[in-house]
C-alpha positions in Angstrom: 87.2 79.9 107.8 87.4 77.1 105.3 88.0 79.0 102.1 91.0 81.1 103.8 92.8 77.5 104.9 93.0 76.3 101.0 95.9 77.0 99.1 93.5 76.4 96.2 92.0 79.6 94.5 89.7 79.1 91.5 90.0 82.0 88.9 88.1 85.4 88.7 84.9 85.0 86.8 85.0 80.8 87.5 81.9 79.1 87.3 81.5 75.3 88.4 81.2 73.2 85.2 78.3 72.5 83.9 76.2 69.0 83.8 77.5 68.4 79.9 81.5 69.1 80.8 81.4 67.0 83.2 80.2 63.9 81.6 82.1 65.2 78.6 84.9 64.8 80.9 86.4 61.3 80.7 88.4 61.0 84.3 85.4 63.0 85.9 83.2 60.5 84.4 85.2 57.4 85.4 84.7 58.4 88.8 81.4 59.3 89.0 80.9 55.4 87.6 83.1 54.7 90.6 81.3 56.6 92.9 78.1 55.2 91.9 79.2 51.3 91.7 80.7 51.7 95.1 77.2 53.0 96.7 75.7 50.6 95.5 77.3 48.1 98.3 77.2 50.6 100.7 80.2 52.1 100.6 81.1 55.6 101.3 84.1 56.5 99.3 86.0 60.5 99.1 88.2 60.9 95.9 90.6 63.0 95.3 91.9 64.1 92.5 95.2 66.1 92.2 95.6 68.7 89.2 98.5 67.5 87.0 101.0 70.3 86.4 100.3 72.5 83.1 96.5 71.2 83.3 94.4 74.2 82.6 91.1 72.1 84.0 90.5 73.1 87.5 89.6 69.9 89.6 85.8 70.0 90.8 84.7 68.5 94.0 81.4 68.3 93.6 79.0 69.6 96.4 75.3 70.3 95.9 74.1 73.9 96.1 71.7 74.4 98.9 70.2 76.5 96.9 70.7 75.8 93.0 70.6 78.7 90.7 68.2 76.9 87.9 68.4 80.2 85.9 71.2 80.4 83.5 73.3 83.1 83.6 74.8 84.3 80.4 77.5 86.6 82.0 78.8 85.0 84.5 78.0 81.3 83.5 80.8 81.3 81.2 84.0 78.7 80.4 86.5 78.5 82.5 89.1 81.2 82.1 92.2 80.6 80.6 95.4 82.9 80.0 94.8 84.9 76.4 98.1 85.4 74.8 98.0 89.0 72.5 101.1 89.2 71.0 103.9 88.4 73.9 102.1 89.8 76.1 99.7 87.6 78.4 96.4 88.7 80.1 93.4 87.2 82.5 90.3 87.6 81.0 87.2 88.1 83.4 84.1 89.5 83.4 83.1 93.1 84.4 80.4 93.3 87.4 76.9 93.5 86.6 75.2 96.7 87.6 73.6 94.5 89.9 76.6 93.2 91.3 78.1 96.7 91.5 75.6 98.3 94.5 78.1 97.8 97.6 76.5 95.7 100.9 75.7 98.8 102.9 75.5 96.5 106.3 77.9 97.4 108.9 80.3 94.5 109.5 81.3 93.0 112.4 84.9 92.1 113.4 85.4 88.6 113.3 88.1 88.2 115.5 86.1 90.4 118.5 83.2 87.9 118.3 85.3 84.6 119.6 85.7 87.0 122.8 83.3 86.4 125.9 81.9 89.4 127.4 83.2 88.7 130.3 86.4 89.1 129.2 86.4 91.7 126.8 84.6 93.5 129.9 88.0 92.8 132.1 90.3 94.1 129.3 88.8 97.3 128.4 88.1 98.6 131.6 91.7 97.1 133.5 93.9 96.9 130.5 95.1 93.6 131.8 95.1 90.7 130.4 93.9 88.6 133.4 90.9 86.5 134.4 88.7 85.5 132.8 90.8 86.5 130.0 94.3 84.3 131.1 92.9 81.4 129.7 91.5 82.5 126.7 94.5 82.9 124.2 93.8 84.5 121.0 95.6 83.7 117.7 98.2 85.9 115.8 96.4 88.2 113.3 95.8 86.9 110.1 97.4 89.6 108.2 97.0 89.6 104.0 99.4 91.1 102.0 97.3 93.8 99.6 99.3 94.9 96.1 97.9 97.6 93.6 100.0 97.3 90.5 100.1 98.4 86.9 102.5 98.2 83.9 101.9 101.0 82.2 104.9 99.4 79.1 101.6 97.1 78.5 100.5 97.9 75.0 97.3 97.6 75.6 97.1 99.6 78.5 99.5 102.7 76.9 96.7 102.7 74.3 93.9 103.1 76.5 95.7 105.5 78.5 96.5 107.8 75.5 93.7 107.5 74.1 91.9 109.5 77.6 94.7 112.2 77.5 94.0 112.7 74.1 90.0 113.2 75.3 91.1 115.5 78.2 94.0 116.9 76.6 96.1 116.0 79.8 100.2 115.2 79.9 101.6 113.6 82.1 104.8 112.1 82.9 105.5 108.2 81.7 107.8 107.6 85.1 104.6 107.8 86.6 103.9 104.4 84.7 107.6 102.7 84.8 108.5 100.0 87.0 111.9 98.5 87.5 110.1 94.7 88.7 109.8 95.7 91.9 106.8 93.9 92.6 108.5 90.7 91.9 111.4 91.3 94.5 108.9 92.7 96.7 107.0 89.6 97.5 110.6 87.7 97.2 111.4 90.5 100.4 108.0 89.5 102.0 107.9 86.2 101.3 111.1 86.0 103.5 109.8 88.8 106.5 106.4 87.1 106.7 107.1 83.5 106.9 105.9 83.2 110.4 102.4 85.0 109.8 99.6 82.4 109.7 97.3 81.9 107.3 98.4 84.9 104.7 97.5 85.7 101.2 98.8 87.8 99.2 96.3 89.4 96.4 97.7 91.4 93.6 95.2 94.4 92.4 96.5 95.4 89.2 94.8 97.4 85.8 93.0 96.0 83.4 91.8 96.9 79.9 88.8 96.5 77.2 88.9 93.3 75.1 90.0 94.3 71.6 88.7 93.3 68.7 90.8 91.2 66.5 91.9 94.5 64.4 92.7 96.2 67.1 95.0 94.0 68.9 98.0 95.2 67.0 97.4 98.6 65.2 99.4 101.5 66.1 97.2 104.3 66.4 96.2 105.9 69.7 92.7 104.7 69.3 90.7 101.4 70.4 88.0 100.0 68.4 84.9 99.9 70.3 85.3 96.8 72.9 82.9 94.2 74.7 82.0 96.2 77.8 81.2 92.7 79.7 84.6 91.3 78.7 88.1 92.7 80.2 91.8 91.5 79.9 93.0 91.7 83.5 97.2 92.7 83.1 99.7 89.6 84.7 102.9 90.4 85.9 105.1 89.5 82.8 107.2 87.2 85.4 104.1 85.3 87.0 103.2 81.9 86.3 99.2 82.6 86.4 98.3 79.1 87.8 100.6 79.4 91.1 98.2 82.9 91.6 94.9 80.2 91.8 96.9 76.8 92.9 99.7 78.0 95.1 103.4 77.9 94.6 105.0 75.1 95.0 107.6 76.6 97.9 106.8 77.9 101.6 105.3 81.5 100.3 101.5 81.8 100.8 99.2 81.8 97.9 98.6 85.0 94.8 95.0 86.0 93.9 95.1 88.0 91.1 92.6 90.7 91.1 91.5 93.3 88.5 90.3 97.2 89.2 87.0 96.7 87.3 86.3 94.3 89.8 86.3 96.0 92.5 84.0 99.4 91.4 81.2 99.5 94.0 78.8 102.7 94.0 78.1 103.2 97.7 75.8 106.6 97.8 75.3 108.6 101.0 74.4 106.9 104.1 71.0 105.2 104.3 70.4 105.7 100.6 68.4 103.6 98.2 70.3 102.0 95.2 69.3 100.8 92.0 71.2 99.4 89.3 70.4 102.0 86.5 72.3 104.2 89.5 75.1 101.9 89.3 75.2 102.3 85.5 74.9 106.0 85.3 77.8 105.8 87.6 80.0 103.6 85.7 79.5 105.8 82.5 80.6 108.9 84.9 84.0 107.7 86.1 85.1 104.9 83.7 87.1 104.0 81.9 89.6 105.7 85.3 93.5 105.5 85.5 93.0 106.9 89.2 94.8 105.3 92.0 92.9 107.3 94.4 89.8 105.7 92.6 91.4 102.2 92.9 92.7 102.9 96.7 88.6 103.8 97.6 87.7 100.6 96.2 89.7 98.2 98.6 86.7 98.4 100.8 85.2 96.0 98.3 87.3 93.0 98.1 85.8 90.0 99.4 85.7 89.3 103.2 85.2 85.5 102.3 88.8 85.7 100.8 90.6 88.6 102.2 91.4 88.7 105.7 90.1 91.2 108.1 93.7 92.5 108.0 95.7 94.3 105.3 98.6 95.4 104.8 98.9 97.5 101.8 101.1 98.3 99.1 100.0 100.7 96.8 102.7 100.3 94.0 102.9 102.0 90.6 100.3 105.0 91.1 99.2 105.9 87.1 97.6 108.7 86.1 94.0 109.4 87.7 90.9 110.9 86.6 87.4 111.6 88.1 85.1 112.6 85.0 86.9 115.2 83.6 89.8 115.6 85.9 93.4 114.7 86.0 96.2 114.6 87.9 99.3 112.5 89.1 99.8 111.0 92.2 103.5 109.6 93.4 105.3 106.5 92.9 105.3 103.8 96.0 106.8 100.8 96.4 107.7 99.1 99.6 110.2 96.5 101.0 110.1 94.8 104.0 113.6 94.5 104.9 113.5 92.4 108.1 111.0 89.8 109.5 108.2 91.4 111.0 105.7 89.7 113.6 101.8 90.3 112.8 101.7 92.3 116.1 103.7 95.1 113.9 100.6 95.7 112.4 97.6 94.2 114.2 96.6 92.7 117.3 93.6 91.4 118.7 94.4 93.5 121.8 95.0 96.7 120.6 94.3 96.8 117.3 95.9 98.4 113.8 99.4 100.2 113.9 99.4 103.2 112.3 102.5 104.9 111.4 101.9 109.1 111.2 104.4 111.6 111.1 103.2 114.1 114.0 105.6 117.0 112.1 103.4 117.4 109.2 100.3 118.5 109.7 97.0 118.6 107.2 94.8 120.7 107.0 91.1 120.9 105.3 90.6 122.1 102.0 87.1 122.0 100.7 88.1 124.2 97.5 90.5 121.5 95.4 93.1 124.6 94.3 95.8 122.3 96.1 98.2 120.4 93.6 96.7 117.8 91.9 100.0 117.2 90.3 100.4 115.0 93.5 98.3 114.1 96.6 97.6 117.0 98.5 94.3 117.5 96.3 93.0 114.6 97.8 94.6 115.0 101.5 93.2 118.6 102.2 89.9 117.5 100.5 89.8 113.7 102.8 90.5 116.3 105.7 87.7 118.4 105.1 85.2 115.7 104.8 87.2 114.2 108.2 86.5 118.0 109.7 82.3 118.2 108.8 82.0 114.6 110.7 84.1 115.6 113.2 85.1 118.7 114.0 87.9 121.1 112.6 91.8 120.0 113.4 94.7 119.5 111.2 95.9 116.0 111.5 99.3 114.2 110.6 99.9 112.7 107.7 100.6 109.3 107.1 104.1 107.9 107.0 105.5 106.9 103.8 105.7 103.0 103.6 103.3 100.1 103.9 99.7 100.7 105.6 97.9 98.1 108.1 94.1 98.4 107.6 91.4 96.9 108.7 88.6 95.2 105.7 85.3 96.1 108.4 86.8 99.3 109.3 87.3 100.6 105.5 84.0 99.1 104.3 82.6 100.9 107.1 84.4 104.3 106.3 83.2 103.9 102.7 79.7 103.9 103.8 80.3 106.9 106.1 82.0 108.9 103.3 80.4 107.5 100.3 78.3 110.3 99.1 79.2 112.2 95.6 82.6 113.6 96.1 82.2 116.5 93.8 85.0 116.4 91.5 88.1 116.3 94.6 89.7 112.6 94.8 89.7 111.0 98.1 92.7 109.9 100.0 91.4 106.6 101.5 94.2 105.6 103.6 94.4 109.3 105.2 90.6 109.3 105.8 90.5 105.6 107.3 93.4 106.1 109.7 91.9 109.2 111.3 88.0 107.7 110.9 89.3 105.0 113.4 91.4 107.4 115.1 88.1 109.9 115.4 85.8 107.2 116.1 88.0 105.4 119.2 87.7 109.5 120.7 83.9 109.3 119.8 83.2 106.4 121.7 84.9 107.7 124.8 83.0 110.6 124.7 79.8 109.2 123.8 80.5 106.4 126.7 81.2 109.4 129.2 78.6 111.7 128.5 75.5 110.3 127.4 76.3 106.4 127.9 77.3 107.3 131.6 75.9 110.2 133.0 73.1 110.7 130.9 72.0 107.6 131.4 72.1 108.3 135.2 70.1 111.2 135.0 67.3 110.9 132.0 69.2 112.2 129.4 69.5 115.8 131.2 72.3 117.0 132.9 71.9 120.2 135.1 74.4 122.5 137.4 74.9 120.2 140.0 75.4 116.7 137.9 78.0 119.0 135.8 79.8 120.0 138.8 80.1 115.7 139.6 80.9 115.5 136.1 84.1 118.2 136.4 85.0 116.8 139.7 85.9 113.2 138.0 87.6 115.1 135.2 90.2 116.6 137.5 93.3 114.0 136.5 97.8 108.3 130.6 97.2 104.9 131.0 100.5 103.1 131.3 99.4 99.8 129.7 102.7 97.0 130.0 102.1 96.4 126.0 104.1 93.4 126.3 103.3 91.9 128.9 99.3 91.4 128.0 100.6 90.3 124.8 102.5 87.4 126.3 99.9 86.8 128.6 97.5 86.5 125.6 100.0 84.4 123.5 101.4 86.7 121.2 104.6 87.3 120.3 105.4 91.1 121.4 106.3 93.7 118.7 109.6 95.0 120.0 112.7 93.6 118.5 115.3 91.6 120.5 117.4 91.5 117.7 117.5 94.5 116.0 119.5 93.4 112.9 117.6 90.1 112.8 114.0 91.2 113.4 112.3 94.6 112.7 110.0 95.4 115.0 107.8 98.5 116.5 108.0 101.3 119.2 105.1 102.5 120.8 104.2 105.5 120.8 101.1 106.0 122.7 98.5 103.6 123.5 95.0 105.1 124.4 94.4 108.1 122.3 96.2 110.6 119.9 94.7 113.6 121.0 96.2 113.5 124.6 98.7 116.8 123.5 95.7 119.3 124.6 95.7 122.7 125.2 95.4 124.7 128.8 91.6 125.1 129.2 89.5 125.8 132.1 87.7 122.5 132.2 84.8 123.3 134.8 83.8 127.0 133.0 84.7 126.4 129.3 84.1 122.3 128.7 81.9 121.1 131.3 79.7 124.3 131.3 77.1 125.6 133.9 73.7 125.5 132.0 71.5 122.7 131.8 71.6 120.7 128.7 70.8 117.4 126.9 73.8 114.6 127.4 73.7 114.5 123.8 74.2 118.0 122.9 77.2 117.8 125.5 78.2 114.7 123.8 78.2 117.0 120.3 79.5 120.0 121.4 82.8 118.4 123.1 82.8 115.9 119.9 82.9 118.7 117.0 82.3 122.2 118.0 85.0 122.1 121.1 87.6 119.7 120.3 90.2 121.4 122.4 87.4 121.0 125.2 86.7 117.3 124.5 90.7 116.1 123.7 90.9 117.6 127.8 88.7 115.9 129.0 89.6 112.5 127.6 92.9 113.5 128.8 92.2 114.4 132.2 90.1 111.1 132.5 93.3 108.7 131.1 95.6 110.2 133.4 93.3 109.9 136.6 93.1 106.0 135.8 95.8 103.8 137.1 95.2 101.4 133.7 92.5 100.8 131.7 89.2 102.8 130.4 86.9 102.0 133.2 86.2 105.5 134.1 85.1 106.3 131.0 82.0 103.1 130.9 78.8 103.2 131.9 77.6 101.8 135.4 78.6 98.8 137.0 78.9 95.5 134.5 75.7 93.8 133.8 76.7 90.8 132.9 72.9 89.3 133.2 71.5 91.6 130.6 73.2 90.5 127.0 73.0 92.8 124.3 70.6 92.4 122.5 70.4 91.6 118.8 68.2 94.9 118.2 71.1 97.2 119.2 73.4 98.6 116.6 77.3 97.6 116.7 78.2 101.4 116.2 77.0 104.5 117.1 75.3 106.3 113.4 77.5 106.7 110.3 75.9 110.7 110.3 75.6 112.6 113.7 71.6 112.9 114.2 70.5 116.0 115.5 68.1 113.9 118.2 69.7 111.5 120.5 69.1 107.5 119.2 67.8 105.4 121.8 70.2 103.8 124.2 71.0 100.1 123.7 69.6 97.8 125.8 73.1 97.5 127.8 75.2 100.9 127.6 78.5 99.2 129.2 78.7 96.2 127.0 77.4 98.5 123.8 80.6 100.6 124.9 83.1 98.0 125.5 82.9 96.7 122.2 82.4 100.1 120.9 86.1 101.1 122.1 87.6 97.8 120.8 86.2 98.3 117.4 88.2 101.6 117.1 91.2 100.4 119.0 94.5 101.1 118.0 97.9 102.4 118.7 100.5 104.9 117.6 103.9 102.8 116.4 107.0 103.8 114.5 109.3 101.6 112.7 112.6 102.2 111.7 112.0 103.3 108.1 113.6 104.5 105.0 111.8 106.7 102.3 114.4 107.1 99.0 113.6 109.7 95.9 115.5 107.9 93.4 116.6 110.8 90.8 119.6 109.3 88.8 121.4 105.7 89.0 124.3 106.9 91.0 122.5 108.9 93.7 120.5 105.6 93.5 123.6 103.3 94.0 125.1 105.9 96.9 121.5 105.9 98.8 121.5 101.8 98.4 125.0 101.4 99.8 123.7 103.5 102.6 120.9 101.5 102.9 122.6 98.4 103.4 124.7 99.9 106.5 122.0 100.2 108.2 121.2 96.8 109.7 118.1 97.2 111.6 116.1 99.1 108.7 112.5 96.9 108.8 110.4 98.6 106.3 112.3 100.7 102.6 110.1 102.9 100.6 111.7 103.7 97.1 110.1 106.4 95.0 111.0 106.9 91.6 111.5 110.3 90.7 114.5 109.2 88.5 115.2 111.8 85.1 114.5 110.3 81.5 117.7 110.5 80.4 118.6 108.5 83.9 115.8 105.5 83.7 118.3 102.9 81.8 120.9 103.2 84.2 119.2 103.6 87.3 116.9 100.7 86.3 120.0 98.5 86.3 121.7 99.3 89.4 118.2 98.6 90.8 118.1 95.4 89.2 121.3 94.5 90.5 120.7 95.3 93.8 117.3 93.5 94.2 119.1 90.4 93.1 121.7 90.7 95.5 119.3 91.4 98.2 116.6 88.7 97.2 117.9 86.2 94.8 115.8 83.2 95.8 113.0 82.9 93.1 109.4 82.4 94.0 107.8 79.4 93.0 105.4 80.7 90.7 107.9 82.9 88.9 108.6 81.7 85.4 
């Protein structure tokens, strides 16, 4: 895509300039005299013109709009923003979302990178698991993997006044290491910048707070208290060390481009599935959870960045976590912030082939909890409420929880999952990387099912299934796909995840390819799963989906194992390659589980194919570090430790550190970052 290839990024808010600038605009109007004298002897001329450096004027190639807004705009139509200096302290102002602009796109998106796949050989993979004809000659490209930051300074003034002035509303404490940093976000893009240099076509996009626009006599009073601001205009907070153009022009060495984007921005109301919108909704809304210091909040609005910027893939670090509240609640969530200590290839994270990596630890367990009496001091408010939600769509399990470092998600997948879960909440947070990692995980074990029962034998047999097609049923349910990971990859062009240089490269292990649930229980599969009595495919398909999930994790099981490679048992019919899909057919099977069966699409096996690699994915695990940091010489004995250990990809630091503690430890930090990543960015000041 053409706007993910420039290294050019214009700023939040930017508008192209208007008729008047740009004849106001003596080197704009030169060439436009230029332009015109050449034409005249019919020549075609392109210029270019190159920003000087320290020029705040973005340069404008002028292309007509194919469809020209002729209606001004007074929000958005706006000069082009510059820093605003308040104090010392520098800030991007933007303007807030219209309620308009703040109703989320409720259409189901596709994944790019499946669509440049034939059929045919998207047909081959899924049901062989080998990467052969007519797939050997149809290479696929490295994921293009964005680097996703959620950052806040809570030592901004601006920001320590907003702040106080809600805890003095909800008479809430809280703890201000919940809101220190020790510049970590700077030596973690020097860190990534270094891992990463091999990933093609990355961004990195910086999420961080932002504030009201103060009034002139409220930019430096002391009090607690903020006049009343502009509700259109916000001060977006910049990383003290950032040179703001490199964010929008690129720095000037090898490491990929910074967007700088701001909370505000990113609010979407999405309602319950199939709902109607409006934007007096939107604004009710707004006035409900705003102003919000949640990073649960901010972490369910990554579904809403843009896909024409951000990448399919993510890989998120949530850095910083302030204080959060939802209407009238608070509560604290913990400190992350990630380092990637060794270079890392995109297949670590993402593959075309088998999808995101998700990291879970299988030893702790979490369970649903639909009453919000767990801590809200930390995240387990939000985990036991994300699992009960996870539990009504899908049937009642405890699931793991989600390791402690960086998170590889997919854009489609959590706008999708937003829509899914986007109803009213009640007053519980949700934990959006726990509920999208086990959404994918629930909705890869959906398809199989649904591509088994109803796509497979119900389509055989009308719909119905009776004793005897049961009994046919049970008899191919009588027997783990060993899929040679790294082979395919190679096969496909892609460089395999496993390190062959352990202290050189971090890499991944994987864990299991097909499908988490494949630890099952000892069950009778012909009297207790498949069952005797007559029923609808689609009841079957429900019961083994969320009323039995012991019954249906067997049978998926019993089906994986019985295959030499690949899902092909599990597809409907023989390939019909002469009937396409057709354009009436949904990409995924409903957000809500309908009581009646939908219609079948117009090809079951392709519908299921792409079903299945929608919802791919695979178990990995990295070799990770997670460090409490509680005073500056446990600090400097775990970071001596740290440094031993030469094949450590991935360091999660977590500051936990004592007040009396935070000047000390903050300088042993210091030190080490510098002696682990001197080099500077480019765009640092």
């Amino acid at each position: 895509m053409a706007s993910r290839s420039l290294h050019l990024y214009q700023p939040l808010g930017w508008k192209r300039s208007t008729w008047h600038e740009l004849l106001c605009n003596p080197v704009r109007c030169t060439a436009i005299l230029l332009i015109v004298g050449l034409s005249l002897t019919s020549v075609g001329v392109f210029i270019l013109v190159e920003r000087p450096r320290g020029s705040t004027l973005l340069p404008n190639i002028l292309i007509p709009d194919p469809e020209p807004d002729l209606d001004p705009d007074p929000v958005h139509d706006l000069e082009e923003p510059v820093p605003e200096l308040i104090g010392t302290t520098v800030y991007h102002p933007f303007v807030s979302p219209s309620p308009e602009d703040a109703l989320v796109d409720q259409r189901i998106r596709p994944i790019r990178a499946h669509s440049a796949i034939s059929d045919a050989c998207l047909e081959k993979w899924v049901s062989t698991g080998l990467w052969q004809d007519p797939c050997r000659h149809s290479m696929v490209q490295e994921s293009e993997i964005d680097l996703v930051y959620v950052w806040v300074n809570g030592s901004d003034p601006l920001h320590r006044k907003a702040r106080q002035a809600l805890l003095n509303a909800t008479k809430y404490t809280t703890k201000e290491a919940r809101f220190r940093e020790h510049d970590e976000l700077r030596y973690s893009l020097r860190a990534a910048r270094n891992a990463t240099a091999s990933w093609p076509n990355s961004t990195w996009h910086i999420i961080t707070a932002d504030v009201p626009e103060p009034t002139p006599n409220t930019a430096t009073n002391n009090n607690n208290t903020l006049a009343p601001p502009d509700q259109t205009r916000r001060l977006g907070l910049v990383p003290q060390w950032l040179d703001i153009e490199c964010a929008f022009y690129g720095c000037p060495d090898a490491a990929p481009p910074i967007r700088l984007l701001h909370d505000t921005q990113l609010f979407r109301l999405t309602g319950r599935p199939g709902a109607t919108l409006k934007a007096a909704d939107a604004i009710d809304w707004f006035g409900k959870i705003l102003p919000s210091f949640n990073s649960h909040a901010v972490e369910a609005q990554l579904p809403h960045l843009d896909p024409e910027i951000v990448s399919d893939n993510m890989w998120a670090f949530l850095l910083l976590f302030p204080i959060r509240t939802l209407t009238d609640e608070c509560s604290v969530a913990l400190n992350d912030d990630q380092f990637m200590m060794l270079p890392l290839p995109p297949s670590a994270f993402h593959t075309t082939l088998y999808g995101q990596v998700f990291r879970v630890d299988p030893g702790l367990l979490v369970g649903g909890d639909s009453t919000g009496r767990a801590d809200g001091g930390g995240e387990w408010r939000s985990l036991g409420w994300s699992a009960h939600l996870l539990n009504e769509r899908f049937g009642t399990r405890k699931r793991p929880y989600m390791h402690h470092n960086a998170r590889a998600l997919s854009l489609p997948l959590l706008h999708e999952v937003s829509l899914a879960f986007g109803g009213e909440p009640n007053e519980f947070e949700v934990n959006t990387i726990f509920i999208s990692t086990h959404y994918v995980i629930e909705r890869h074990r959906e398809a199989l099912l649904w591509s088994w029962v109803v796509g497979k034998w119900g389509a055989e047999y009308g719909g119905m299934l009776n004793r005897p097609q049961k009994l046919r049923m049970w008899e191919e349910a009588d027997r783990r796909t060993e899929n040679d990971v790294e082979v395919n990859m190679l096969m496909a062009g892609l460089q395999p995840p496993r390190a062959v240089d352990k202290e050189r490269q971090g890499g991944y292990d994987i864990l299991m390819g097909a499908n988490f649930h494949s630890l099952v229980q000892l069950i009778d599969l012909k009297q207790e799963c498949i069952g005797n009595d007559a029923e609808s495919a689609w009841n079957m398909f429900r019961r083994l989906l969320k009323d039995n999930t012991a019954c249906g994790d067997n049978i998926i099981s019993a089906l994986i194992h019985k295959s030499k490679s690949g899902l092909d048992v599990f597809l409907p019919g023989p390939p019909k390659q002469s009937i396409p899909p057709s354009p009436a057919d949904p990409i995924i099977l409903p957000l809500v589980l309908p009581e009646k069966a939908p219609p079948l699409p117009s090809n079951p096996r392709a519908f299921a194919v792409r079903l299945l690699m929608r919802y791919a994915y695979v178990l990995g695990d990295s070799s990770t570090i997670f460090m409490g940091m509680k005073s500056a010489t446990q600090t400097d004995r775990l970071l001596k430790s740290t440094d031993k250990q030469k094949d450590v990809a991935l360091l999660c630091l977590n500051d936990d550190i004592d007040v009396w503690a935070e000047k000390a430890t903050s300088e042993v930090l210091r030190k080490w970052f510098e002696q682990k990543w001197p080099t500077k960015l480019g765009c640092e000041v």
